[in-house]
C-alpha positions in Angstrom: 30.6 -14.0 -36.5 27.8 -13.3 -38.6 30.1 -13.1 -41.9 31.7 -16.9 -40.9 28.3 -18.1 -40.6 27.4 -17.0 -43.9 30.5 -18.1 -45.3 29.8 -21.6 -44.0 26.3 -21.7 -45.4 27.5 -20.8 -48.6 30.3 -23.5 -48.1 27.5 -26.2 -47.7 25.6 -24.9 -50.3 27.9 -25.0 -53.0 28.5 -28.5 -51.6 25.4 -29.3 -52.2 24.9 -28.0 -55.9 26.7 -31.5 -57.5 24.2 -33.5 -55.5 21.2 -31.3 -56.4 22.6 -31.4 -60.2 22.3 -35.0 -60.2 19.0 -35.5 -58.2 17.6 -33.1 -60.8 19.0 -35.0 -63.8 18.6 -38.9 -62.9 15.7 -38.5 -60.4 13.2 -35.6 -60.6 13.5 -35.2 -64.7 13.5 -38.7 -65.1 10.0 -39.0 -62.5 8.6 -36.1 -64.5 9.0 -37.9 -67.9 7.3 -41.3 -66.5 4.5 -39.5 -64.9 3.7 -37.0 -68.1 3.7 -40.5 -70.5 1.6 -42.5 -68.0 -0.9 -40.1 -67.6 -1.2 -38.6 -71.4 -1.6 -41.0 -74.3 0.2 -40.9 -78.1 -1.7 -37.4 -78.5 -0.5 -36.0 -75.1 -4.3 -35.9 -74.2 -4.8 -36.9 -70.4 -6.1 -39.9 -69.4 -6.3 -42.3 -67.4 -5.9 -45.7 -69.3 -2.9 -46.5 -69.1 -3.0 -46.5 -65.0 -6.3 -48.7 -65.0 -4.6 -50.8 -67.8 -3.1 -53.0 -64.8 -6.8 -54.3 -64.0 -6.1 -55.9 -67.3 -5.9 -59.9 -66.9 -2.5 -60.0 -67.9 -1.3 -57.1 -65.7 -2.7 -58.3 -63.1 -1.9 -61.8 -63.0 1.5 -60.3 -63.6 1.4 -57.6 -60.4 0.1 -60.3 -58.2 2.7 -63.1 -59.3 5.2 -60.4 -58.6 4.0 -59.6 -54.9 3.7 -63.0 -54.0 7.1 -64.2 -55.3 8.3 -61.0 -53.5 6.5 -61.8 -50.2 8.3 -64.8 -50.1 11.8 -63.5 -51.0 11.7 -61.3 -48.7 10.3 -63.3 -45.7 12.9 -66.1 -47.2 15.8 -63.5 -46.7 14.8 -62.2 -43.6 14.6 -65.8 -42.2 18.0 -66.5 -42.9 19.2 -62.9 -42.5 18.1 -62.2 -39.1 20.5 -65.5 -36.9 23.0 -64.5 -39.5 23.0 -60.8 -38.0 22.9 -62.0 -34.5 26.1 -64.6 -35.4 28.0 -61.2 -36.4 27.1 -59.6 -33.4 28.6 -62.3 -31.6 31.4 -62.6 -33.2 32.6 -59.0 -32.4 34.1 -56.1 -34.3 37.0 -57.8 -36.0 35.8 -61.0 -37.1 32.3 -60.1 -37.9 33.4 -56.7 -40.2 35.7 -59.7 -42.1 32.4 -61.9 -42.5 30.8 -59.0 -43.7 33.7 -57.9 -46.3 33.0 -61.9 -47.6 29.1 -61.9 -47.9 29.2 -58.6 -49.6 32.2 -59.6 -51.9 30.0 -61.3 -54.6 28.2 -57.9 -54.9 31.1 -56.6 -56.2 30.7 -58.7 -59.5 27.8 -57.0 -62.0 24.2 -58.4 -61.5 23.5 -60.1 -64.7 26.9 -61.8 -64.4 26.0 -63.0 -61.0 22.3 -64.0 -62.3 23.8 -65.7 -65.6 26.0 -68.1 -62.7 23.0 -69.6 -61.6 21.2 -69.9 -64.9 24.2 -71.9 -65.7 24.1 -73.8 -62.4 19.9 -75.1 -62.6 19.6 -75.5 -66.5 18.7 -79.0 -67.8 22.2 -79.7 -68.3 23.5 -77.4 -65.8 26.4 -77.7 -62.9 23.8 -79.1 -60.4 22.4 -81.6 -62.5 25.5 -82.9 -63.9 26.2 -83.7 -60.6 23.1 -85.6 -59.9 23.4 -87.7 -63.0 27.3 -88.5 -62.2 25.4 -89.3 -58.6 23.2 -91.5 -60.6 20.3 -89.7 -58.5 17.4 -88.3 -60.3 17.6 -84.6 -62.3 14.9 -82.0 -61.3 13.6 -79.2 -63.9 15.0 -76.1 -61.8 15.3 -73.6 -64.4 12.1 -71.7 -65.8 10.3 -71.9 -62.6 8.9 -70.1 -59.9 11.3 -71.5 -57.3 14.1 -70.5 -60.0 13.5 -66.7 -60.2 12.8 -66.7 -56.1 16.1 -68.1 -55.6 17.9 -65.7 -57.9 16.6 -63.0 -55.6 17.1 -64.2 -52.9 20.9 -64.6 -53.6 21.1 -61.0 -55.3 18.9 -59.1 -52.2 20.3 -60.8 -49.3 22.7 -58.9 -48.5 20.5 -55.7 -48.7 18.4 -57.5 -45.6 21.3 -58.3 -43.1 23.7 -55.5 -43.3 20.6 -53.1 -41.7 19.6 -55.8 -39.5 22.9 -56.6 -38.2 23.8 -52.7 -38.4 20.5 -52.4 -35.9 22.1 -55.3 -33.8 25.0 -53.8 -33.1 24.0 -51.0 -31.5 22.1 -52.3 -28.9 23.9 -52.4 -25.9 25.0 -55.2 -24.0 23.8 -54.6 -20.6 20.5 -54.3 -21.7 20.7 -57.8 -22.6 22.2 -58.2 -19.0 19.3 -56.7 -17.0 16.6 -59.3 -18.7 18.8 -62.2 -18.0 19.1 -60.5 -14.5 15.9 -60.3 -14.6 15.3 -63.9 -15.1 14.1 -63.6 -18.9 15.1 -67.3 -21.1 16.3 -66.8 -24.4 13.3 -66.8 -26.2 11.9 -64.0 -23.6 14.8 -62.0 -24.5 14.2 -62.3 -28.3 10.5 -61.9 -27.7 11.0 -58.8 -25.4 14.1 -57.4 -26.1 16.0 -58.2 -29.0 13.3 -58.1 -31.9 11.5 -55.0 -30.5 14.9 -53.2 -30.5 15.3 -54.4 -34.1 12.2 -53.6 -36.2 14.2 -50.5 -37.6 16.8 -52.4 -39.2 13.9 -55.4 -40.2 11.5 -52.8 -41.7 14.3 -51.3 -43.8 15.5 -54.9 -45.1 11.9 -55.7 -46.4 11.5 -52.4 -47.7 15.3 -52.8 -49.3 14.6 -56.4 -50.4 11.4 -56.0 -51.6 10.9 -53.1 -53.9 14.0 -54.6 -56.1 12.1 -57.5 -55.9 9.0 -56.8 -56.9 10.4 -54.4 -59.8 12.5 -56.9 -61.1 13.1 -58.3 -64.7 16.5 -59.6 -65.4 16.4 -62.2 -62.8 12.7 -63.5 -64.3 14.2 -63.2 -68.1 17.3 -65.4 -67.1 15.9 -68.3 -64.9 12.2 -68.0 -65.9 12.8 -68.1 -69.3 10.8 -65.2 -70.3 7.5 -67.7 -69.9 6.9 -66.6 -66.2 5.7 -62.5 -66.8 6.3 -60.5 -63.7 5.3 -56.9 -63.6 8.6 -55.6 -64.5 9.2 -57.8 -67.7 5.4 -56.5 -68.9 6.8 -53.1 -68.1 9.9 -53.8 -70.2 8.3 -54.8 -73.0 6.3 -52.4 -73.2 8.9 -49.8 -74.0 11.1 -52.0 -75.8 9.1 -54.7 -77.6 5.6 -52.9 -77.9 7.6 -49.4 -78.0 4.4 -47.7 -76.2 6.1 -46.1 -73.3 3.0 -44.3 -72.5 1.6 -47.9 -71.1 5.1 -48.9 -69.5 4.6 -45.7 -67.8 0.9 -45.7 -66.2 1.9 -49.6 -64.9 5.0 -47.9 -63.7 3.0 -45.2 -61.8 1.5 -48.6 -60.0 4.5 -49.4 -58.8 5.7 -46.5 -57.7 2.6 -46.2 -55.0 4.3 -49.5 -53.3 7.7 -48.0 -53.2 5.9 -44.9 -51.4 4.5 -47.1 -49.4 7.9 -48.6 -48.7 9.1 -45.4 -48.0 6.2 -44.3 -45.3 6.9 -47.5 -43.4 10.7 -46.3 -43.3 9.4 -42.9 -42.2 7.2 -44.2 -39.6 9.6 -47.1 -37.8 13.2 -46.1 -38.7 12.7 -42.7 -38.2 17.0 -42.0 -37.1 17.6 -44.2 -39.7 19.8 -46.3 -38.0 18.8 -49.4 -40.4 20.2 -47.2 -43.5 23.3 -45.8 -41.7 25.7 -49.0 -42.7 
């Protein structure tokens, strides 16, 4: 017994070695690298100026553009992901795993492709222009703004938001919902008391899912902000490949990294089965 036992944790084990391999190699290596740049400068002296860098104006105005046009991406997406979930819980196993296959089915197309559709869709003579002027309505400036880039990520990270909500959804069971109506509970008692209580797993892993993309972010900010609105990620960007001083890129990365820990600690803390990851 002893011998299959060892057998079968060596079985896992050597399982596990591909995994480990790449974790290593795309992961841990790559972490290394980012904190030994950010905390050493050009000389590989330590220091810590290239953290503290982001009290800079520009850095900051840039960190604090990005959280707020993350904020409100995320609290956009979870509006509208949130009735969505509960319409695929309705809709039972079937239909809703078809609805499902169709809002995820754009994903399937690459990310700058996807971003590049609506660059073409708001610019000054775009799609949705066009079709105002042939409307003889008014045309709007939608491209290169704020509204622009909280849009495009809104349409890429949606998805990320309802599949753990609705994946958080489905599990609850039924008769629960029976005994508060039993109970004499209205509809809004039963969101209030059942429903979203049940579902802050699924809720805290779609912000955290939703908003770390978001707030790390630069292709979507290049293409519909027109590189004039900075986020935190296009300063970062440049800094390795315009300004080619990675060991800046790097400290502002290490920045960044404490709100994705962050992230992570609130996933710990209220998902802690994960059932709003398991989808």
């Amino acid at each position: 017994m002893n011998n299959e036992n060892k057998k079968a944790s060596l079985g896992r084990a050597l399982l596990c070695g591909p995994y480990l391999v790449w974790m290593a190699g795309f992961t841990l290596i790559p972490l290394c690298l980012i904190l030994w740049y950010g905390l050493t400068d050009k000389t590989g002296a330590f220091t810590l100026e290239n953290v503290l860098a982001i009290a800079a104006s520009d850095h900051a105005k840039a960190l604090w553009l990005s959280l707020g046009l993350s904020l409100i991406s995320t609290a956009v997406c979870l509006i509208l992901a949130y009735p969505l979930a509960m319409i695929l819980r309705d809709k039972g196993s079937t239909a809703s795993g078809f609805i499902v296959f169709i809002f995820i089915l754009p994903m399937w197309m690459n990310f700058l492709l996807r971003t590049l559709a609506w660059q073409t869709l708001l610019e000054k003579n775009g799609v949705i222009n066009g079709i105002l002027s042939a409307l003889h309505l008014p045309t709007h400036s939608l491209i290169n703004t704020p509204a622009a880039i909280v849009l495009g990520m809104v349409y890429n990270f949606l998805p990320f938001m309802v599949l753990p909500v609705y994946n958080v959804l489905a599990k609850i069971d039924d008769n629960i919902i029976n005994a508060a109506k039993d109970l004499g509970a209205n509809s809004f008692q039963r969101f209030v008391k059942v429903w979203f209580p049940l579902s802050i797993p699924g809720i805290i892993s779609g912000i955290t899912m939703v908003f770390v993309p978001s707030l790390t972010t630069f292709v979507i900010s290049d293409l519909l902000g027109g590189s004039k609105i900075l986020l935190i990620g296009n300063v970062i960007e440049q800094e390795f490949t315009r300004g080619n001083n990675r060991n800046l890129g790097s400290g502002l990365s290490l920045v960044l990294m404490v709100f994705i820990l962050l992230s992570m600690a609130m996933i710990a803390k209220y998902d802690k089965n994960g059932e709003g990851t398991a989808f």
